[in-house]
C-alpha positions as CSV (number, residue, x, y, z in Angstrom):
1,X,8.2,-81.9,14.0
2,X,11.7,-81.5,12.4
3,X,13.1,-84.3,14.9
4,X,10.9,-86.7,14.0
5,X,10.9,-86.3,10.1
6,X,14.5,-86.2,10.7
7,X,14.6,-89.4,12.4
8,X,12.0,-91.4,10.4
9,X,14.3,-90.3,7.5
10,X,17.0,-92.1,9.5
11,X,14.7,-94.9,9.9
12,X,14.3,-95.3,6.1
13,X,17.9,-94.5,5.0
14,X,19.5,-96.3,8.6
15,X,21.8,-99.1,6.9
16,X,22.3,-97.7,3.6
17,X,23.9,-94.0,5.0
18,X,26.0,-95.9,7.4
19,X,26.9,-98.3,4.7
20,X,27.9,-95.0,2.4
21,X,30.3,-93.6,5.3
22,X,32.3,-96.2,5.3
23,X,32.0,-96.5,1.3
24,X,34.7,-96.5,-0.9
25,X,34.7,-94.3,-4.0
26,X,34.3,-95.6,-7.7
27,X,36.7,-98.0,-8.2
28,X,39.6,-96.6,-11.7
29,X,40.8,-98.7,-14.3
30,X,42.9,-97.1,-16.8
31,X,43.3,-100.0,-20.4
32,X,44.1,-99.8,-23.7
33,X,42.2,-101.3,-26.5
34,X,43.9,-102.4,-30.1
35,X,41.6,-100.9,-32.7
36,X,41.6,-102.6,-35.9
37,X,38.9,-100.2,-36.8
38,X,41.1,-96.5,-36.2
39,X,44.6,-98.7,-36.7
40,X,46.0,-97.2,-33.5
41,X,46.1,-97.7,-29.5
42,X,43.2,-95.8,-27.9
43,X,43.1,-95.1,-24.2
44,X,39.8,-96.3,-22.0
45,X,39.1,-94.9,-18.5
46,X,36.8,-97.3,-16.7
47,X,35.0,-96.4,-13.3
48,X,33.3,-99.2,-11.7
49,X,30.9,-98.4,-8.7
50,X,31.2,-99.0,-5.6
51,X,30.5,-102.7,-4.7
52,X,30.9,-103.9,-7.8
53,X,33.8,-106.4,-7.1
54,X,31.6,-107.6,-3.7
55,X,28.9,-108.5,-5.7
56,X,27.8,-109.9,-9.2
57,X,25.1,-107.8,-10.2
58,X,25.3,-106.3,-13.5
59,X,25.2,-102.5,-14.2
60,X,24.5,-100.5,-17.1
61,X,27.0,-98.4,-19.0
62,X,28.0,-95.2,-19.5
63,X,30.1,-93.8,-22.4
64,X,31.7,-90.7,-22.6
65,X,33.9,-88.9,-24.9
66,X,36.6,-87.3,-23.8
67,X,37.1,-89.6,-21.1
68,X,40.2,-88.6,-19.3
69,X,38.9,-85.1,-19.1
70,X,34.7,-85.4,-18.8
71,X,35.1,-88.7,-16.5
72,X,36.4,-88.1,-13.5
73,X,33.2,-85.6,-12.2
74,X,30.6,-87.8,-14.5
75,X,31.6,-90.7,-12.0
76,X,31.3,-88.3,-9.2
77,X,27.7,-87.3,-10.4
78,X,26.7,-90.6,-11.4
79,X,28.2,-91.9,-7.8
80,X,26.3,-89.0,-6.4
81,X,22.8,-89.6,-8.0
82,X,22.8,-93.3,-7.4
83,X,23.9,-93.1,-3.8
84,X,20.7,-91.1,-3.1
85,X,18.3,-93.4,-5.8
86,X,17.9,-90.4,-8.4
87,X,19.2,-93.1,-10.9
88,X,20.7,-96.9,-10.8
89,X,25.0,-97.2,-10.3
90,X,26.5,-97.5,-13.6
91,X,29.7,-98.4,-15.0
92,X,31.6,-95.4,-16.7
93,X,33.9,-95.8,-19.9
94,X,35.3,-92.8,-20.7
95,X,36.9,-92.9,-24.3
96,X,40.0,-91.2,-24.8
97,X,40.3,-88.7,-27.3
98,X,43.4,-87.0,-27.5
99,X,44.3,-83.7,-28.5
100,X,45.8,-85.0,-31.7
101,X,43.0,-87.1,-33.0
102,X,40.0,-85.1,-31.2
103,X,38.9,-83.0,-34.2
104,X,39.0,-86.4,-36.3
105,X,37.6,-88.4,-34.0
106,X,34.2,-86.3,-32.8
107,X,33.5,-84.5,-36.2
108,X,31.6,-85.1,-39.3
109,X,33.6,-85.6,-42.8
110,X,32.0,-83.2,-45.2
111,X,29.5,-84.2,-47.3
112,X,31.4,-83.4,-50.3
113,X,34.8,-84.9,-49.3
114,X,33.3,-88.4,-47.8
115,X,34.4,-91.7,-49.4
116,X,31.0,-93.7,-50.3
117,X,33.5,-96.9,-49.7
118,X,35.2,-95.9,-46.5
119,X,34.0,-94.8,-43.1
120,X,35.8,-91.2,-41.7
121,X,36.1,-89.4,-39.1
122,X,33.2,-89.4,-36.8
123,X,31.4,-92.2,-38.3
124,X,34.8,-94.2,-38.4
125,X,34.9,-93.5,-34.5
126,X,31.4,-94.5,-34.1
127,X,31.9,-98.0,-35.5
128,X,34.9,-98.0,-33.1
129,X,32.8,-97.7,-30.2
130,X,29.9,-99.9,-31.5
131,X,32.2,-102.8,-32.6
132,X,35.4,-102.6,-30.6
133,X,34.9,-100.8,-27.3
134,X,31.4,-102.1,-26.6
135,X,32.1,-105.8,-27.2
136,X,35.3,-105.3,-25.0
137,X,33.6,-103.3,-22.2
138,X,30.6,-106.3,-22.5
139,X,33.5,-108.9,-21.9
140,X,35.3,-107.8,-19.5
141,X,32.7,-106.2,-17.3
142,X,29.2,-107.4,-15.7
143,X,27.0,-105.2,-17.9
144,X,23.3,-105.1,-18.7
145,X,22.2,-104.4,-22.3
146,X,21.3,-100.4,-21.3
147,X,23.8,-98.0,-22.6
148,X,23.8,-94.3,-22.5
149,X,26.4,-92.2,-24.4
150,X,27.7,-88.8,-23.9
151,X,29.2,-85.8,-25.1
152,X,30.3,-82.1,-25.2
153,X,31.3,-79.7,-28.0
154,X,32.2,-81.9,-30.6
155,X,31.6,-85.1,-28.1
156,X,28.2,-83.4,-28.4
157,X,28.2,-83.5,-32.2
158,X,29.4,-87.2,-32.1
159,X,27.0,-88.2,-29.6
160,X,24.2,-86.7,-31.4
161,X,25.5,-88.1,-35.1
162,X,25.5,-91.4,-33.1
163,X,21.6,-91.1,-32.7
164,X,21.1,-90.3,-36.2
165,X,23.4,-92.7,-37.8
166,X,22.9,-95.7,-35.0
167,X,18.9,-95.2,-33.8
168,X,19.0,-98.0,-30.5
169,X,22.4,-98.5,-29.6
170,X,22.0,-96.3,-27.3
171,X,18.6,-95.9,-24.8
172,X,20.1,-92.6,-23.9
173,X,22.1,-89.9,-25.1
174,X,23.5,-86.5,-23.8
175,X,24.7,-83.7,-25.3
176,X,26.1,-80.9,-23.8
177,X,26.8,-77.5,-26.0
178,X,27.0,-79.7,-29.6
179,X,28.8,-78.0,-32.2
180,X,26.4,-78.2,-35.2
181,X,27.6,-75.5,-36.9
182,X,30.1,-78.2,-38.0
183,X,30.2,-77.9,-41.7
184,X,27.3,-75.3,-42.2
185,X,25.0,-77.3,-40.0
186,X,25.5,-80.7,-41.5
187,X,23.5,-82.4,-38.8
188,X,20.8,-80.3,-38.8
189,X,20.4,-81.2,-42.7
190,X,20.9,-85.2,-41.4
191,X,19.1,-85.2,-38.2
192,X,15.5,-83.5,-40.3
193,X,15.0,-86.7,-42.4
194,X,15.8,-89.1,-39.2
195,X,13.1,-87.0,-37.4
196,X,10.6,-86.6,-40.1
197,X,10.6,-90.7,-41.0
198,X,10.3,-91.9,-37.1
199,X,13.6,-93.6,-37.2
200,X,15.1,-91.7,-33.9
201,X,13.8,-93.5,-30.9
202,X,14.7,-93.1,-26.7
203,X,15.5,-90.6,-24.7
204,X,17.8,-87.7,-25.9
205,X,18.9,-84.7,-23.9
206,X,20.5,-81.4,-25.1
207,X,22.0,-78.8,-23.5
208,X,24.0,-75.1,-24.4
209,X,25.7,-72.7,-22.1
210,X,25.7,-68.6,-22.5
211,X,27.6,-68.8,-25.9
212,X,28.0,-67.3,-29.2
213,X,25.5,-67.1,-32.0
214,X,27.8,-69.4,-33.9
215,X,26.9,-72.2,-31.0
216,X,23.4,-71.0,-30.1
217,X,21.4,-70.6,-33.3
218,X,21.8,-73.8,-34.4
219,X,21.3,-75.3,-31.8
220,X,17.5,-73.9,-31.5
221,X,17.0,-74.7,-34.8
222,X,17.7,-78.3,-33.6
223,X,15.3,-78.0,-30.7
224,X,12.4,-77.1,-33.3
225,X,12.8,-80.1,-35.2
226,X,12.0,-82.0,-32.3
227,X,8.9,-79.7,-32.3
228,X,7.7,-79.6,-35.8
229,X,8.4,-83.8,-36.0
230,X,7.4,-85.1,-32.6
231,X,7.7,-88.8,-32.2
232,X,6.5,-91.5,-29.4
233,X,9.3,-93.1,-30.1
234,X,12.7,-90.5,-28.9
235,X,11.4,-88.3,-25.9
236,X,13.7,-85.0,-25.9
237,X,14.5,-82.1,-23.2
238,X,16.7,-78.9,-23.6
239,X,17.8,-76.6,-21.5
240,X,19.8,-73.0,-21.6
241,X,22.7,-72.9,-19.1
242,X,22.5,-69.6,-19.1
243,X,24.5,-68.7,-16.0
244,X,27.3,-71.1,-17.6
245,X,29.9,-70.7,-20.3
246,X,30.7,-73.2,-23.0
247,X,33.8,-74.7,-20.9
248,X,32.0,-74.3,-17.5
249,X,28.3,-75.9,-18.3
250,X,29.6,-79.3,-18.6
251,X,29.1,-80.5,-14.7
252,X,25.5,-79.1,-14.6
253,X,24.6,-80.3,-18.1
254,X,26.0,-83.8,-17.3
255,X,23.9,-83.7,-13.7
256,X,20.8,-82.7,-15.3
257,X,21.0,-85.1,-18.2
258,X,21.6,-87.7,-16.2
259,X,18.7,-86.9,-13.7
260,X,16.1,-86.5,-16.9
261,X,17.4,-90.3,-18.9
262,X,16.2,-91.5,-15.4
263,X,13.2,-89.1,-14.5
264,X,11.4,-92.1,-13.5
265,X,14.2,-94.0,-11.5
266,X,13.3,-91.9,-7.7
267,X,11.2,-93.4,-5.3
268,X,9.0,-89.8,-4.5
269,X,10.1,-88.6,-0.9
270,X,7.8,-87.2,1.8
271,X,5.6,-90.3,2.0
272,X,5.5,-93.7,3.5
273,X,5.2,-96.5,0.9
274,X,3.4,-99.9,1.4
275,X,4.5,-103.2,-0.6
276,X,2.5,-102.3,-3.6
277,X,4.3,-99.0,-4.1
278,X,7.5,-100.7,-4.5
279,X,6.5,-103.5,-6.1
280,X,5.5,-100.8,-8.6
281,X,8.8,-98.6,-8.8
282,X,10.7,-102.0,-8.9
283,X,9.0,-103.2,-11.9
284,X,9.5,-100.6,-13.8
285,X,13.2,-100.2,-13.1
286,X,13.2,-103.5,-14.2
287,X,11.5,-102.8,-17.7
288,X,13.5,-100.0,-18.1
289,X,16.6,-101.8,-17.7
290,X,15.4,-105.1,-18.9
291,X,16.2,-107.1,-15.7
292,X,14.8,-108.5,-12.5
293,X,15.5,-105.6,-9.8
294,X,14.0,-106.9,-6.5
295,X,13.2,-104.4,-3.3
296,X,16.5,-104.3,-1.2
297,X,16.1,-105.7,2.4
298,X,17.3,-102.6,4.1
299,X,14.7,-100.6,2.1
300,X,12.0,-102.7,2.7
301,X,12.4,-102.8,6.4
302,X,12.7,-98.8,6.6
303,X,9.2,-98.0,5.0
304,X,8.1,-101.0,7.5
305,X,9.1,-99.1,10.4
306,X,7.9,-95.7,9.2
307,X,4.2,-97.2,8.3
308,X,4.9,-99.1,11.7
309,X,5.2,-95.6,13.3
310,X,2.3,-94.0,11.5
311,X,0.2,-96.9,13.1
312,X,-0.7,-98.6,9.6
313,X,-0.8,-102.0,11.0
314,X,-1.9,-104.0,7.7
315,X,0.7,-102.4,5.3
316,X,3.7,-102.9,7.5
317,X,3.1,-106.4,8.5
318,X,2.5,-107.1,5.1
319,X,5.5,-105.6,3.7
320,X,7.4,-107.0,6.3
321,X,6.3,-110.8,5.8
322,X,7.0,-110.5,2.1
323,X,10.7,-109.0,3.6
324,X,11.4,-112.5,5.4
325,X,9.9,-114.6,2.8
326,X,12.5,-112.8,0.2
327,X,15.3,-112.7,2.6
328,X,14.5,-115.8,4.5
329,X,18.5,-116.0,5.8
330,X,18.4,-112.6,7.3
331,X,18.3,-111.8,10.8
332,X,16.8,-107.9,10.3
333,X,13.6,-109.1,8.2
334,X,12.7,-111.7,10.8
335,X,13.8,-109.0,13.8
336,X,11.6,-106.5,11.9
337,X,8.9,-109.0,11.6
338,X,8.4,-110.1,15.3
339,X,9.1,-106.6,16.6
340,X,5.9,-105.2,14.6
341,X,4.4,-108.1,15.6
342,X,4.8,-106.8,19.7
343,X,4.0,-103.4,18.8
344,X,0.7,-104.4,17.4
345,X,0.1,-106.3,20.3
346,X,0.3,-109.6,18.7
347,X,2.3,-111.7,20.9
348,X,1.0,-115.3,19.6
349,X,1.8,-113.9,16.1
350,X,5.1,-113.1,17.5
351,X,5.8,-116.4,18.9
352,X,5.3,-117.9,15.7
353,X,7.1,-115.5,13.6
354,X,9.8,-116.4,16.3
355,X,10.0,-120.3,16.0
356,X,10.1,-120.0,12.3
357,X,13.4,-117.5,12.5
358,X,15.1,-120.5,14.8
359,X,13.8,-122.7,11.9
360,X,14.8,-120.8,8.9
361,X,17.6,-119.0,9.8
362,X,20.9,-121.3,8.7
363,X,24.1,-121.4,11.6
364,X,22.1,-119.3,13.7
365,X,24.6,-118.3,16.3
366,X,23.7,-118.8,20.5
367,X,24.2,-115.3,20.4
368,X,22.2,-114.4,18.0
369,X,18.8,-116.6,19.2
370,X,19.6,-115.2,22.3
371,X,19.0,-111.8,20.3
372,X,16.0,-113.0,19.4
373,X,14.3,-114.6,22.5
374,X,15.4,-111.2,24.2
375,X,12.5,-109.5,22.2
376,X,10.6,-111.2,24.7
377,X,11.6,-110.2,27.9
């Protein structure tokens, strides 16, 4: 029994695992952006996944404080979860945020001590990213509108000031052991309001490792707003790291965030699906990242063969014929096709599913009809 779930698996994941041995890793970009907004040079870390300069699909982002530190394993993970479908590839900017500048950059001004005329600090930094480093990353990359940020310690602070103070920039945000004991809990006192009026809205999760009181107790006093104000509009999860320390819950935190912003992104294992399935997963990728995702040849053809193997006539042919009408060019859907076609015991269908590859099919090579007419013998 183990062989053959391990080889329908094969089936199913065939081109695509072959296709990832062979991969190369994200691709690095290190640039520097002129910010009018901090006055200064800031430093950007861009990962591109794989593919991307084969192709011209567009990818959502990624931002990330801390970039030259956090980024390197967030690409890994987000290379990781997207290889196997737990989420879609995304492009990863990881911000920069020096030693120097860190404590200005990712933390609140006091309430007291901000200028009514002037942004500071972390809200300073936020229009940064909002008007500088997201029109840039937008212009210089293939990017689709859906943009998640996030952030540990005081990248957790910022990211979660950045929900408060910017409610849909981002469609997702993670923070990882936030400091809000910042200034006696000064985003506590701004993040009640936000809650209690509605105005927080997609998908926010929070994290926090073994740590000190000074770390943990307000930080469940932030997880109870989202309790006593509960909202259809921002959908929240927590967790306690509690095998972790403050410096060492960052890989799991950003793992698990990432897995829960896209909860709904897998295709659920351990069971063939037919056309409608997918049609179904598909479209709601595509509402959740507002554009057309269509089901990839390769992935189309596996569930074919494994409801081919499982003797479900009807829902591989007709998963197979929308395949060729999709793909009309390739030479696997209309190999697929006539193959299922014979191992139905349909050999008139067959034929016919034969002539209209020799039709269809542009530069079909001798060798390749030959391919084809061998099904036959």
């Amino acid at each position: 029994m183990k062989k053959i779930i391990y080889g329908l698996l094969l089936l199913i994941l065939g081109s695509h695992w072959s296709s990832w041995a062979a991969a190369r890793l994200p691709v690095l970009q290190e640039l520097v952006i002129d910010s009018a907004v901090l006055g200064e040079k800031r430093d950007l870390v861009i990962y591109l996944p794989w593919g991307y300069q084969n192709s011209q699909h567009r990818y959502p982002v990624l931002y990330l404080t801390d970039g030259d530190i956090q980024g390197p394993h967030t690409a890994g993970t987000v290379d990781y979860l997207s290889k196997f479908e737990q989420m879609p590839p995304m492009i990863v900017v990881g911000i920069v945020n020096p030693p120097e500048t860190r404590v200005r950059d990712l933390t609140l001004t006091p309430s007291d001590k901000q200028n009514p005329n002037q942004l500071e600090n972390a809200d300073r930094f936020l229009a940064f990213v909002e008007n500088e480093v997201i029109p840039f990353v937008k212009q210089q990359y293939r990017t689709l509108d859906y943009q998640v940020l996030s952030g540990t310690s005081h990248g957790g602070q910022f990211a979660i000031n950045a929900l408060v103070k910017r409610p849909g920039l981002f469609h997702g945000v993670i923070a990882i052991s936030p400091s809000l004991y910042w200034n006696k809990d000064q985003l506590l006192g701004l993040s009640e309001p936000a809650l209690k009026n509605h105005r927080l809205q997609g998908r926010l999760y929070v994290s926090i490792a073994n740590e000190e009181p000074t770390m943990t107790e307000p930080y469940q006093r932030f997880v109870d707003l989202f309790a006593r104000y509960p909202s259809d509009e921002l959908v929240v999860a927590s967790k306690i790291f509690s095998n972790e320390t403050h410096n060492s819950t960052v890989l799991q935190g950003q793992y698990a965030g990432l897995k829960y912003l896209f909860s709904e992104w897998p295709i659920p294992e351990g069971e063939p699906k037919a056309l409608a399935d997918l049609q179904a997963k598909f479209a709601s990728r595509s509402k959740l990242l507002k554009t057309d995702l269509m089901i990839p040849e390769d992935k189309a053809n596996g569930y074919a063969g494994w409801l081919q193997y499982l003797n479900r006539q009807d829902d591989a042919l007709a998963l197979l014929k929308w395949n060729r009408e999709n793909y009309p060019q390739s030479l696997n859907a209309h190999t697929a096709l006539i193959k299922a076609y014979l191992h139905f015991k349909m050999a008139e269908d067959a034929k016919a599913a034969l002539k209209d590859a020799l039709k269809t099919i542009n530069a079909l090579s001798t060798e390749q009809k030959a391919q084809l007419e061998a099904l036959f013998t």
